[in-house]
N, CA, C and O atoms as a GROMACS GRO file, in nm:
protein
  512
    1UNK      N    1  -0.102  -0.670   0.334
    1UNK     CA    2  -0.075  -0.563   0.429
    1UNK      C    3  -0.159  -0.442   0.391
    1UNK      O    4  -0.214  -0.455   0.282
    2UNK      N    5  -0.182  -0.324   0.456
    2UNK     CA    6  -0.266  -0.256   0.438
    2UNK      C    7  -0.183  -0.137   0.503
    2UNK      O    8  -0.129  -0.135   0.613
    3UNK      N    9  -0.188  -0.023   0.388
    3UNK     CA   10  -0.121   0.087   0.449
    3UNK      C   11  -0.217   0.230   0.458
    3UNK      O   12  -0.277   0.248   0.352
    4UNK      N   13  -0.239   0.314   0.540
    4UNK     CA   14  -0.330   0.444   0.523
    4UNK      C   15  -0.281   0.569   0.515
    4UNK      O   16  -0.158   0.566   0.512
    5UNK      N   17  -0.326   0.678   0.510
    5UNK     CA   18  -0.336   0.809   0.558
    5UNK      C   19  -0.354   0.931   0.455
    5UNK      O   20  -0.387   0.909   0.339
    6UNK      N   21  -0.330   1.060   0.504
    6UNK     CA   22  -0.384   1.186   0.393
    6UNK      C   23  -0.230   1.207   0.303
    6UNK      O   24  -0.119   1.178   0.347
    7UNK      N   25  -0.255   1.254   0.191
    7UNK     CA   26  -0.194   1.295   0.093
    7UNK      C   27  -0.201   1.449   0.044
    7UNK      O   28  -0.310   1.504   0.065
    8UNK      N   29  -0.133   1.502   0.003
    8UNK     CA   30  -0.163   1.655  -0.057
    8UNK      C   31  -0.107   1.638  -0.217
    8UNK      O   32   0.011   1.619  -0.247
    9UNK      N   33  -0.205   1.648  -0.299
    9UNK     CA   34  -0.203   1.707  -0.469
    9UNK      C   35  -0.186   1.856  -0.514
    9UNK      O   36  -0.244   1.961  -0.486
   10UNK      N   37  -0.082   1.822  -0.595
   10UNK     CA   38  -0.061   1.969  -0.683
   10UNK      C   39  -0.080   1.920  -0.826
   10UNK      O   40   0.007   1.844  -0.872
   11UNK      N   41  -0.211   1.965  -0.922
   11UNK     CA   42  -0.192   1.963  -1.022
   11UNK      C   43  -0.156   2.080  -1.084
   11UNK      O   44  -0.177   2.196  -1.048
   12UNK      N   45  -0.071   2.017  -1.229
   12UNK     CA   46  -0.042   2.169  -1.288
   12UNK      C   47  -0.088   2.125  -1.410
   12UNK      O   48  -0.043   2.014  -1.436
   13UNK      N   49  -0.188   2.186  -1.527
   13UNK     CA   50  -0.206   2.157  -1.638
   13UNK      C   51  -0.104   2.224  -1.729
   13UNK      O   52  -0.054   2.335  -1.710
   14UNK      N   53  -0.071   2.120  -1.858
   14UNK     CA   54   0.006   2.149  -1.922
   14UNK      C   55  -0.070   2.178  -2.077
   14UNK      O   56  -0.188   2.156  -2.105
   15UNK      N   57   0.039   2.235  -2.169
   15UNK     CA   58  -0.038   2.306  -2.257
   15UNK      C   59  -0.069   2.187  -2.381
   15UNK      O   60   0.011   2.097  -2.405
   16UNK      N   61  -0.192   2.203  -2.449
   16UNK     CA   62  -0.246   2.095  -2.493
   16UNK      C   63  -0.354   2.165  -2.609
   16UNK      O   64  -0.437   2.233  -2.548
   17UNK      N   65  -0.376   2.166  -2.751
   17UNK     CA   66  -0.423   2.196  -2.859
   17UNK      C   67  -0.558   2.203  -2.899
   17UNK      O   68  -0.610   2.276  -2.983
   18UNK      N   69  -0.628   2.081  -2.795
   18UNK     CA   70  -0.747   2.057  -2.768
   18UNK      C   71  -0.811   2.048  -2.640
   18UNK      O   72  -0.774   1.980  -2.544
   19UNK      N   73  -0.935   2.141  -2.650
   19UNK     CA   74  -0.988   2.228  -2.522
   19UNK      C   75  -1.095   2.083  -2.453
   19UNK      O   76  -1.172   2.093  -2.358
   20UNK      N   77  -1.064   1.937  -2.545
   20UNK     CA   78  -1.178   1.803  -2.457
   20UNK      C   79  -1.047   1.720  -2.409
   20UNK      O   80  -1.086   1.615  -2.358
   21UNK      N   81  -0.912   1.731  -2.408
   21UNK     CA   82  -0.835   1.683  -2.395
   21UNK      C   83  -0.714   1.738  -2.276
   21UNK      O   84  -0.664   1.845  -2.308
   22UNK      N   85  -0.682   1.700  -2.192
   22UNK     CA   86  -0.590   1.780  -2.124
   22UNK      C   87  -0.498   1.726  -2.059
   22UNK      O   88  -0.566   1.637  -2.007
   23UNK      N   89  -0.373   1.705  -2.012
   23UNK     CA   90  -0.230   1.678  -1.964
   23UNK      C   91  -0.211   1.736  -1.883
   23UNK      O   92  -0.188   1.854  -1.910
   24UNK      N   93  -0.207   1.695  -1.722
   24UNK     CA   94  -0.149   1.735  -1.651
   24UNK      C   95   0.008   1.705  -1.580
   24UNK      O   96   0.082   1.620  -1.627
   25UNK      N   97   0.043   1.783  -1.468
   25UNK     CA   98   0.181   1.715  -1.404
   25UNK      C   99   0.116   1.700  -1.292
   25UNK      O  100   0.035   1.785  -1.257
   26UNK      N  101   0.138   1.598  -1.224
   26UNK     CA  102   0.146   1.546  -1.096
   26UNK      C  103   0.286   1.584  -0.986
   26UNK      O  104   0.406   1.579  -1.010
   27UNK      N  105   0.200   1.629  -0.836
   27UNK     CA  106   0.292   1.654  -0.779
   27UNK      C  107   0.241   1.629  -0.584
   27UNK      O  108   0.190   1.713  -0.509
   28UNK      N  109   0.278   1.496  -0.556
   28UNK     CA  110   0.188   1.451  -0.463
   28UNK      C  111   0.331   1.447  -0.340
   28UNK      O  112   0.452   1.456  -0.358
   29UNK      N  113   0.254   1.431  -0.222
   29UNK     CA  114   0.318   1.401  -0.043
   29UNK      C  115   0.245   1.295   0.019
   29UNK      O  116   0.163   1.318   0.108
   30UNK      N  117   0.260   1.228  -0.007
   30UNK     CA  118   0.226   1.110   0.073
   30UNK      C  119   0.256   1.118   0.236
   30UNK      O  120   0.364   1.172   0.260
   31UNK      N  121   0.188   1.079   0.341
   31UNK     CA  122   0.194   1.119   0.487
   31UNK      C  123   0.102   0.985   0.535
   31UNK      O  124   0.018   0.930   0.464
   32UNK      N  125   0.150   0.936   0.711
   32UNK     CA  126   0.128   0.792   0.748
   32UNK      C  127   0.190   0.674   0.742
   32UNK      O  128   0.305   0.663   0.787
   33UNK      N  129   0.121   0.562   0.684
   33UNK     CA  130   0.230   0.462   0.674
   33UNK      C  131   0.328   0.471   0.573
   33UNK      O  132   0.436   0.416   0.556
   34UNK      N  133   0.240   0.583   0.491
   34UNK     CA  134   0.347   0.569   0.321
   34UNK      C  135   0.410   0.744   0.352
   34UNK      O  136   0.332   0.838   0.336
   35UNK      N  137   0.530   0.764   0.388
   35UNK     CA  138   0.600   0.901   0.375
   35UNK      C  139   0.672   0.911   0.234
   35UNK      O  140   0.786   0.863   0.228
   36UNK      N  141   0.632   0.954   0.148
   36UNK     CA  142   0.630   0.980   0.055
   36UNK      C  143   0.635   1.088  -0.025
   36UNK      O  144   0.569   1.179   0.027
   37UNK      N  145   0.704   1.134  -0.172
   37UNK     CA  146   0.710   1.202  -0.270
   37UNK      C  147   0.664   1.109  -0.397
   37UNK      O  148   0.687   0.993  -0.432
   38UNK      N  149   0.596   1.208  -0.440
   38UNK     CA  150   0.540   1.108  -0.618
   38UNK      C  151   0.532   1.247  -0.708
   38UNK      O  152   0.503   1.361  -0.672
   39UNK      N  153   0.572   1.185  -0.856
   39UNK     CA  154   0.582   1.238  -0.970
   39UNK      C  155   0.471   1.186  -1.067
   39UNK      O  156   0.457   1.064  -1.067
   40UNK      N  157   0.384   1.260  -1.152
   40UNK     CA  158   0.346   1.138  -1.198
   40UNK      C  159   0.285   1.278  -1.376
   40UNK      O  160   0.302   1.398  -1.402
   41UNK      N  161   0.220   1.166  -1.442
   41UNK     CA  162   0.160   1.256  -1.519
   41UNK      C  163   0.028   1.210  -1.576
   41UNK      O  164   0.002   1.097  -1.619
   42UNK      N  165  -0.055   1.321  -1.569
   42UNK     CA  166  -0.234   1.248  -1.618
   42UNK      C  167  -0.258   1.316  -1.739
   42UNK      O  168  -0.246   1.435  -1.770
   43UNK      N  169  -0.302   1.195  -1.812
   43UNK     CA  170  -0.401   1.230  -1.940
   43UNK      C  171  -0.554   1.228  -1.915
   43UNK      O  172  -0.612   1.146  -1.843
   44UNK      N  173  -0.630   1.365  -2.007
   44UNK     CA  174  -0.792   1.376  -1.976
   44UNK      C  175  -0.849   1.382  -2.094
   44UNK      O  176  -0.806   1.425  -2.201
   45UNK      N  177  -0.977   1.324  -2.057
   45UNK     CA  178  -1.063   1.286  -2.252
   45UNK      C  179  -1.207   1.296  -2.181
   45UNK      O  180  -1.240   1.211  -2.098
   46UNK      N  181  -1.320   1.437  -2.230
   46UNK     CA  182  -1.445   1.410  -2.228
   46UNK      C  183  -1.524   1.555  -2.233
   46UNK      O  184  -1.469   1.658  -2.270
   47UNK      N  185  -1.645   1.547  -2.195
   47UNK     CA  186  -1.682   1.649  -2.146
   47UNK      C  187  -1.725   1.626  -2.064
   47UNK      O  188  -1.793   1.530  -2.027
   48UNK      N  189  -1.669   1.768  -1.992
   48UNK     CA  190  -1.639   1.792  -1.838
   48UNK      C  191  -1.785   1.902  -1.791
   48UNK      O  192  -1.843   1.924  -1.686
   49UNK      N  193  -1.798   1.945  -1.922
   49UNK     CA  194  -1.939   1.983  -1.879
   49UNK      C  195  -2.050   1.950  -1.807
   49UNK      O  196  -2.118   2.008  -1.722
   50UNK      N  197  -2.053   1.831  -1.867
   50UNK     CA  198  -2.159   1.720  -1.874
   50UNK      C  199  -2.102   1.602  -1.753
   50UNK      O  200  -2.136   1.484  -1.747
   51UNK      N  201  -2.031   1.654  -1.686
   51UNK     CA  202  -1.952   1.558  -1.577
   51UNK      C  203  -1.922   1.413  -1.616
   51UNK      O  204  -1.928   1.320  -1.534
   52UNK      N  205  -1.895   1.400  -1.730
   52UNK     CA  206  -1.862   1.281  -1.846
   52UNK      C  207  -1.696   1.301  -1.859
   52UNK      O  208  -1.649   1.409  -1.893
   53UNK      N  209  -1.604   1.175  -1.825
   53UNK     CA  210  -1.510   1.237  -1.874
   53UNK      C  211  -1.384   1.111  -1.847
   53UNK      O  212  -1.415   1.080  -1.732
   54UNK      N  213  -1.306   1.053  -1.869
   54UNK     CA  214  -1.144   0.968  -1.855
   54UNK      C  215  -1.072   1.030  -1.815
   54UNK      O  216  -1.046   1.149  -1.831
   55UNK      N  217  -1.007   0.909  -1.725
   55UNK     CA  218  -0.858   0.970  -1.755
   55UNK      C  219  -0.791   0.813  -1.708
   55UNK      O  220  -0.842   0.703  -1.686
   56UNK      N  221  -0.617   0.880  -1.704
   56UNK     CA  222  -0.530   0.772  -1.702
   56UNK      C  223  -0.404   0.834  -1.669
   56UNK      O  224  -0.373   0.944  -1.716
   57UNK      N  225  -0.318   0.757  -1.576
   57UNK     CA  226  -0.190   0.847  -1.490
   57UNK      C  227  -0.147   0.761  -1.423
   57UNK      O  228  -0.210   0.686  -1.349
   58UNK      N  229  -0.003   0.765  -1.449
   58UNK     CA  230   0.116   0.734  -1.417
   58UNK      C  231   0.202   0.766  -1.355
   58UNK      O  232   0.301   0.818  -1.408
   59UNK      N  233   0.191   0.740  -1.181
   59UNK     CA  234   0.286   0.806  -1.077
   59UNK      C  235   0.400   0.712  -1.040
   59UNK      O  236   0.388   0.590  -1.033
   60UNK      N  237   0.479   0.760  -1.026
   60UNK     CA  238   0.623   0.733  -0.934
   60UNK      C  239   0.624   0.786  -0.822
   60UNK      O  240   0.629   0.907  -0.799
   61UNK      N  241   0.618   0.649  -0.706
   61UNK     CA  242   0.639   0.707  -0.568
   61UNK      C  243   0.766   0.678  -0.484
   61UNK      O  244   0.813   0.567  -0.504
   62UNK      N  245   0.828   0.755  -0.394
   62UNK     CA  246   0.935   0.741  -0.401
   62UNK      C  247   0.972   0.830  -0.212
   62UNK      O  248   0.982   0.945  -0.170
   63UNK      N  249   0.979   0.697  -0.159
   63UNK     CA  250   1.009   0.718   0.004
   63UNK      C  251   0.973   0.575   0.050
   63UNK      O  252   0.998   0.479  -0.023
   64UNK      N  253   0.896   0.559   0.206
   64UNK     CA  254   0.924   0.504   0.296
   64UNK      C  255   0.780   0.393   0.293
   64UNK      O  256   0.679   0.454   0.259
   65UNK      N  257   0.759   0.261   0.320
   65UNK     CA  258   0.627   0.241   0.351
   65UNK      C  259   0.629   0.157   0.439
   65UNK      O  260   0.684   0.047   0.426
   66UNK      N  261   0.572   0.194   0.539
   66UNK     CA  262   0.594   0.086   0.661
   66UNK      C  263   0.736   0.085   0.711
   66UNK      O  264   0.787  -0.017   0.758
   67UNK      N  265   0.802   0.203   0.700
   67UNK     CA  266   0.976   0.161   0.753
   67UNK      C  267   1.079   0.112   0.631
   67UNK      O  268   1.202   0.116   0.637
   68UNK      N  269   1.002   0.068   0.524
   68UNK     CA  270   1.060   0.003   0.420
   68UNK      C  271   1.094   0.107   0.296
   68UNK      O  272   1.014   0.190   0.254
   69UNK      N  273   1.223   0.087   0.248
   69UNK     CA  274   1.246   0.253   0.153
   69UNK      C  275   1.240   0.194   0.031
   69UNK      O  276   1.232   0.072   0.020
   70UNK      N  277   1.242   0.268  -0.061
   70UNK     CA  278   1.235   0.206  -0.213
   70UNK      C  279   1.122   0.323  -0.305
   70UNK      O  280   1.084   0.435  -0.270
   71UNK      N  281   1.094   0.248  -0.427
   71UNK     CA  282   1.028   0.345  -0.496
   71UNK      C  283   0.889   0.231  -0.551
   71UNK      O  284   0.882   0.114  -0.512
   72UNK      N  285   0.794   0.292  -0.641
   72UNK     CA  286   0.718   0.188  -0.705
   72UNK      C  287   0.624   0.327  -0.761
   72UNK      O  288   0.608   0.444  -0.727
   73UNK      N  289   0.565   0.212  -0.891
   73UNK     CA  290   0.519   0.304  -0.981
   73UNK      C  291   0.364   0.279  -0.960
   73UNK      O  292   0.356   0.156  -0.952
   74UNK      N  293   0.194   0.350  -0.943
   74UNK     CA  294   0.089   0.319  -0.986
   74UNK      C  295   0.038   0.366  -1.068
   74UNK      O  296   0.083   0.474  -1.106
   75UNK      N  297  -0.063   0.318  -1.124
   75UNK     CA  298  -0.103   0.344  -1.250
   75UNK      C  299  -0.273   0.361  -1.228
   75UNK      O  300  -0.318   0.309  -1.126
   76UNK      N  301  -0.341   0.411  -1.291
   76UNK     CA  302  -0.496   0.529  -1.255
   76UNK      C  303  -0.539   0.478  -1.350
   76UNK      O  304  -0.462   0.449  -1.442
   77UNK      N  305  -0.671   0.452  -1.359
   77UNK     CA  306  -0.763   0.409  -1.458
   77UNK      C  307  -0.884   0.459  -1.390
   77UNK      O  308  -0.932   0.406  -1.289
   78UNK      N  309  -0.949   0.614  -1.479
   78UNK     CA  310  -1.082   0.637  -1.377
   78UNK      C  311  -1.151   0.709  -1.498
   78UNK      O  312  -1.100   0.753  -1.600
   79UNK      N  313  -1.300   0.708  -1.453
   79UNK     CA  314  -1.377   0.718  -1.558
   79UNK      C  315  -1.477   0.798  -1.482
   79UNK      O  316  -1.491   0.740  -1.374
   80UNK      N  317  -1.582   0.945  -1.488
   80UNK     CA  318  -1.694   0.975  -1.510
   80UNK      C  319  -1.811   0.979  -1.566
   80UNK      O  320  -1.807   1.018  -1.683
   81UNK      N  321  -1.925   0.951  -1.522
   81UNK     CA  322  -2.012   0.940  -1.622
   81UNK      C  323  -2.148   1.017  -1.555
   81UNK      O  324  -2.244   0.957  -1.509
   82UNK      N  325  -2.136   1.126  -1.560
   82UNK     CA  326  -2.239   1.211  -1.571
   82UNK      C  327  -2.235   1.235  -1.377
   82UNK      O  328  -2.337   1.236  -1.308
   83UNK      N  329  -2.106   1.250  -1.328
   83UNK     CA  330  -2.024   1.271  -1.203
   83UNK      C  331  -2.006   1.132  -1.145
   83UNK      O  332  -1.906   1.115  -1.075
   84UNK      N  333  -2.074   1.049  -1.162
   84UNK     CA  334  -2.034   0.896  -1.095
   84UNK      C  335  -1.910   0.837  -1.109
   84UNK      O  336  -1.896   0.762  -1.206
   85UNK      N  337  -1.823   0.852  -1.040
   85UNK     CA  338  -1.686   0.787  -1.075
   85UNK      C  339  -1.656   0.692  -1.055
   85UNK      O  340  -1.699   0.651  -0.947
   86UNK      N  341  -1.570   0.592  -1.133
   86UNK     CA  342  -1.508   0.456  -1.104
   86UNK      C  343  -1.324   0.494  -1.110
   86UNK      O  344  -1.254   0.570  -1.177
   87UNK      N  345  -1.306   0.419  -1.026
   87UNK     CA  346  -1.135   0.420  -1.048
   87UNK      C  347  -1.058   0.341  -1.015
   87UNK      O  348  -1.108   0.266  -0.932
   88UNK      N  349  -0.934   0.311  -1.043
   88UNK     CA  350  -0.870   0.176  -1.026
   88UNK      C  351  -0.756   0.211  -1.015
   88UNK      O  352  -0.724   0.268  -1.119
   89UNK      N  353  -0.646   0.206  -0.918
   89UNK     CA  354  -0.526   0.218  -0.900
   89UNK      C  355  -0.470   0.094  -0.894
   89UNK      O  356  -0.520   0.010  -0.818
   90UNK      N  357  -0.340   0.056  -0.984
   90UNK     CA  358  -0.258  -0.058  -0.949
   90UNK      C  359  -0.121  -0.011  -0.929
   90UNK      O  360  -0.057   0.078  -0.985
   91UNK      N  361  -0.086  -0.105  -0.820
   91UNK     CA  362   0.095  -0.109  -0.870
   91UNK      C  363   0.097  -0.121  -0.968
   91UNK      O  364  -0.012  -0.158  -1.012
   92UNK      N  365   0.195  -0.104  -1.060
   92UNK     CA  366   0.293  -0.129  -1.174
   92UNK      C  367   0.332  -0.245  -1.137
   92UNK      O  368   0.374  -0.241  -1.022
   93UNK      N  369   0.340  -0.381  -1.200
   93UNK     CA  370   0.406  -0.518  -1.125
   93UNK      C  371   0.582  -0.499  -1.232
   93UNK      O  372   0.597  -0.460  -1.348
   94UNK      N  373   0.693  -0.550  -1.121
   94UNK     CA  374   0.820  -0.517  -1.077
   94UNK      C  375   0.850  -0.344  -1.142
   94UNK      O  376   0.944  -0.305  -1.212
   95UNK      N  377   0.729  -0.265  -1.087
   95UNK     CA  378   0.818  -0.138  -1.082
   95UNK      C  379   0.888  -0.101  -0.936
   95UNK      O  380   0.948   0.003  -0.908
   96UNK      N  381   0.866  -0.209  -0.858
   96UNK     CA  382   0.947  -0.206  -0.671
   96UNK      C  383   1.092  -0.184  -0.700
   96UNK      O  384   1.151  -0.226  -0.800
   97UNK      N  385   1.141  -0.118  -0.610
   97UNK     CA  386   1.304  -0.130  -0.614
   97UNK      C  387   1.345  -0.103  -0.436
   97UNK      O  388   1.273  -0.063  -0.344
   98UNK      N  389   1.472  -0.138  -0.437
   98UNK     CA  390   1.484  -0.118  -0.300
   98UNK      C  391   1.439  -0.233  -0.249
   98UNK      O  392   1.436  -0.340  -0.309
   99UNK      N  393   1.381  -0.202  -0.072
   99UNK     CA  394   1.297  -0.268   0.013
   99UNK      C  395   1.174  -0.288  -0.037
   99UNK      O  396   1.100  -0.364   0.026
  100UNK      N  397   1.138  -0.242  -0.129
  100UNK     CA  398   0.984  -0.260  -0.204
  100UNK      C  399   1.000  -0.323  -0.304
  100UNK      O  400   0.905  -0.341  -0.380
  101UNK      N  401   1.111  -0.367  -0.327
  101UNK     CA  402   1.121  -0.490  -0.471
  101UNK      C  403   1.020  -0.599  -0.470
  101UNK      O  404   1.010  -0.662  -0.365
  102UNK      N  405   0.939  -0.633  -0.577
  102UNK     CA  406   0.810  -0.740  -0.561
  102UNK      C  407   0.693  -0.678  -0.551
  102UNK      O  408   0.592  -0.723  -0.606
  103UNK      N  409   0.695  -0.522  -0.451
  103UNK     CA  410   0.550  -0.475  -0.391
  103UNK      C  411   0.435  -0.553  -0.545
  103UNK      O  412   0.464  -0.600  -0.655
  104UNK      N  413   0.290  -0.526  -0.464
  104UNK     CA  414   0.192  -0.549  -0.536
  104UNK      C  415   0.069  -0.509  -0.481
  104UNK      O  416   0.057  -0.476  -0.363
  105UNK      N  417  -0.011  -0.510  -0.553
  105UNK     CA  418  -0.116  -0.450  -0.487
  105UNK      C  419  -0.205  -0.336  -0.537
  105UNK      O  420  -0.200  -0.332  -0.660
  106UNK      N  421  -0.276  -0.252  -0.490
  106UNK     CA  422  -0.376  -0.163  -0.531
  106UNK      C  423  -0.391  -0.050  -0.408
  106UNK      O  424  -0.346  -0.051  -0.294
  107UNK      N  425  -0.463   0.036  -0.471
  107UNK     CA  426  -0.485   0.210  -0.357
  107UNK      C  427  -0.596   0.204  -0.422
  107UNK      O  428  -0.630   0.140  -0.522
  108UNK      N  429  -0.666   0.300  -0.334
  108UNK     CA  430  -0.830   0.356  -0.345
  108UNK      C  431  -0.785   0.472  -0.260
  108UNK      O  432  -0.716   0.454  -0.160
  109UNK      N  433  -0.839   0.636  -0.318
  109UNK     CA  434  -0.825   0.721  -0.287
  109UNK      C  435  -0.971   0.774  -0.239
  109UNK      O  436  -1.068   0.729  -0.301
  110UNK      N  437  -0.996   0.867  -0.130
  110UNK     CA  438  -1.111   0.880  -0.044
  110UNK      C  439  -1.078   1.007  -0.083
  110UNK      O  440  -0.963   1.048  -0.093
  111UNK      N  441  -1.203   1.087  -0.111
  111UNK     CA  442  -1.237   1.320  -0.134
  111UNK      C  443  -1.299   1.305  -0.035
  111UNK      O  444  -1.394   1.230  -0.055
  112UNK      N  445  -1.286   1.361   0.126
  112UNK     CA  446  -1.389   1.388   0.233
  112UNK      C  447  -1.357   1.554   0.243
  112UNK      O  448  -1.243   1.598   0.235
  113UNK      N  449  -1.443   1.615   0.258
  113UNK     CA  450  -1.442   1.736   0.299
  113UNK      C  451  -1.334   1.833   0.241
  113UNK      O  452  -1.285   1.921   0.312
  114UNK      N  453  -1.291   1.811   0.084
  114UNK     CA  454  -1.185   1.845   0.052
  114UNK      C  455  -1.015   1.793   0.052
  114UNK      O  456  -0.931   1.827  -0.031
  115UNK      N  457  -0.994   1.702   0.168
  115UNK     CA  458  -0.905   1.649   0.151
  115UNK      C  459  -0.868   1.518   0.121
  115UNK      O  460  -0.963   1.441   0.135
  116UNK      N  461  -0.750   1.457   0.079
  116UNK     CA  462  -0.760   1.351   0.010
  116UNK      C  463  -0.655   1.261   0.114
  116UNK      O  464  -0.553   1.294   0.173
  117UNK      N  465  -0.738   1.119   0.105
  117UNK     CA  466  -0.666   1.010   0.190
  117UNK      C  467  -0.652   0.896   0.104
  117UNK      O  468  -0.716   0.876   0.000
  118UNK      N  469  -0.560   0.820   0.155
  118UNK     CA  470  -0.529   0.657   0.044
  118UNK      C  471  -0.529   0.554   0.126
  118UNK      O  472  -0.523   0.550   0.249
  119UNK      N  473  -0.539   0.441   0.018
  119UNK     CA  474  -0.583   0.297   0.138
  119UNK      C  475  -0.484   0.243   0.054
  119UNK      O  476  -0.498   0.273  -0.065
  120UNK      N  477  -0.403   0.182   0.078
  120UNK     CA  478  -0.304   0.095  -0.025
  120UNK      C  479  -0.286  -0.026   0.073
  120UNK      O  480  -0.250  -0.022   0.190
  121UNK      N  481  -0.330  -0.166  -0.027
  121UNK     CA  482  -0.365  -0.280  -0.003
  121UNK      C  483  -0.233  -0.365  -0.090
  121UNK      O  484  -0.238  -0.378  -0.212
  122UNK      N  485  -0.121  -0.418  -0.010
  122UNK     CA  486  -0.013  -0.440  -0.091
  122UNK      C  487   0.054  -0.596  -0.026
  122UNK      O  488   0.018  -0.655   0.076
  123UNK      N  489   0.140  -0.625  -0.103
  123UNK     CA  490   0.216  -0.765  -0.055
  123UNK      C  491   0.315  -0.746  -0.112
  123UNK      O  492   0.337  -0.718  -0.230
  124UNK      N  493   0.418  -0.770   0.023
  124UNK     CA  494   0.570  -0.772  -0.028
  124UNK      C  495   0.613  -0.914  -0.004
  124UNK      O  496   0.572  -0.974   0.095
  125UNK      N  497   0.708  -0.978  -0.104
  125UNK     CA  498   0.795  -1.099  -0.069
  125UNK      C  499   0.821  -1.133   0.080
  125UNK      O  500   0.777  -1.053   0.163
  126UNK      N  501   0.871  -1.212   0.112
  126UNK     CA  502   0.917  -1.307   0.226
  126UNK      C  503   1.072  -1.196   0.247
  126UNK      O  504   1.156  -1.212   0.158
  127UNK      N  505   1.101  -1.106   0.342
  127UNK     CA  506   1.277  -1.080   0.312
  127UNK      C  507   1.380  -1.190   0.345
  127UNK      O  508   1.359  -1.241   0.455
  128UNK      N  509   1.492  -1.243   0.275
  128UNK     CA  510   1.593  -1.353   0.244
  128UNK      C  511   1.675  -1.344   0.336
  128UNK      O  512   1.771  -1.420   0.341
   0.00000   0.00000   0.00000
C-alpha cells in the first residue's frame, strides 16, 4: 500500500558537551493519508562544516493511516557526505499496535521548496 502527503517538523536541540555531536527532540504532524502526531529523538555525528555528517532517529507515530488508528515506530538512518545525502527510513517490525498491528514497510521523505512531504510504502496483515 502506499500512503502520501506534507508533514511539519519542529526540531529542538538539546544540550550536549560536544560541539561535532548533537541531540535533538523531535516534534512532527503528519497530514493526508497518514493524520498524525510523532515524537521522536535524533542523534548527530560530523562536520557540518564540511557538509559531512550522520545521523540516526527514532520516531513514534501515533494517529490514523488510511482510516486505520494505532501507533508504529520508524527508525532514520541518514548520512552526508560533502551535502549528498542517503537515508533510510524503516518501520520498527512489531512496533504496530492497534489497527496497525503487523504494519511494515519504509518512508522516503521529499525537501521541495522548503517544505517537507513523505511517501510511506507499507503492508498490513489480512484483518480476521
Amino acid at each position: 500500500m502506499h500512503a502520501t502527503g506534507p508533514f511539519d517538523v519542529k526540531v529542538v536541540p538539546q544540550p550536549t558537551d560536544d560541539p561535532s555531536l548533537g541531540r535533538m527532540a523531535l516534534d512532527k504532524h503528519y497530514h493526508g493519508d497518514l493524520e498524525a502526531s510523532a515524537a521522536g529523538l535524533m542523534l548527530t555525528g560530523g562536520d557540518f562544516k564540511t557538509g559531512s555528517a550522520g545521523y540516526v532517529a527514532m520516531e513514534k507515530i501515533t494517529g490514523t493511516l488510511q482510516g486505520r488508528a494505532g501507533t508504529f515506530m520508524v527508525q532514520h538512518d541518514g548520512t552526508l557526505n560533502q551535502g549528498a545525502q542517503q537515508l533510510s527510513i524503516t518501520i520498527v517490525p512489531g512496533s504496530g499496535t492497534g489497527q496497525l498491528a503487523g504494519i511494515a514497510g519504509k518512508m522516503d521523505i521529499k525537501i521541495t521548496e522548503g517544505k517537507h512531504f513523505y511517501e510511506l510504502e507499507y503492508t498490513l496483515p489480512e484483518a480476521k
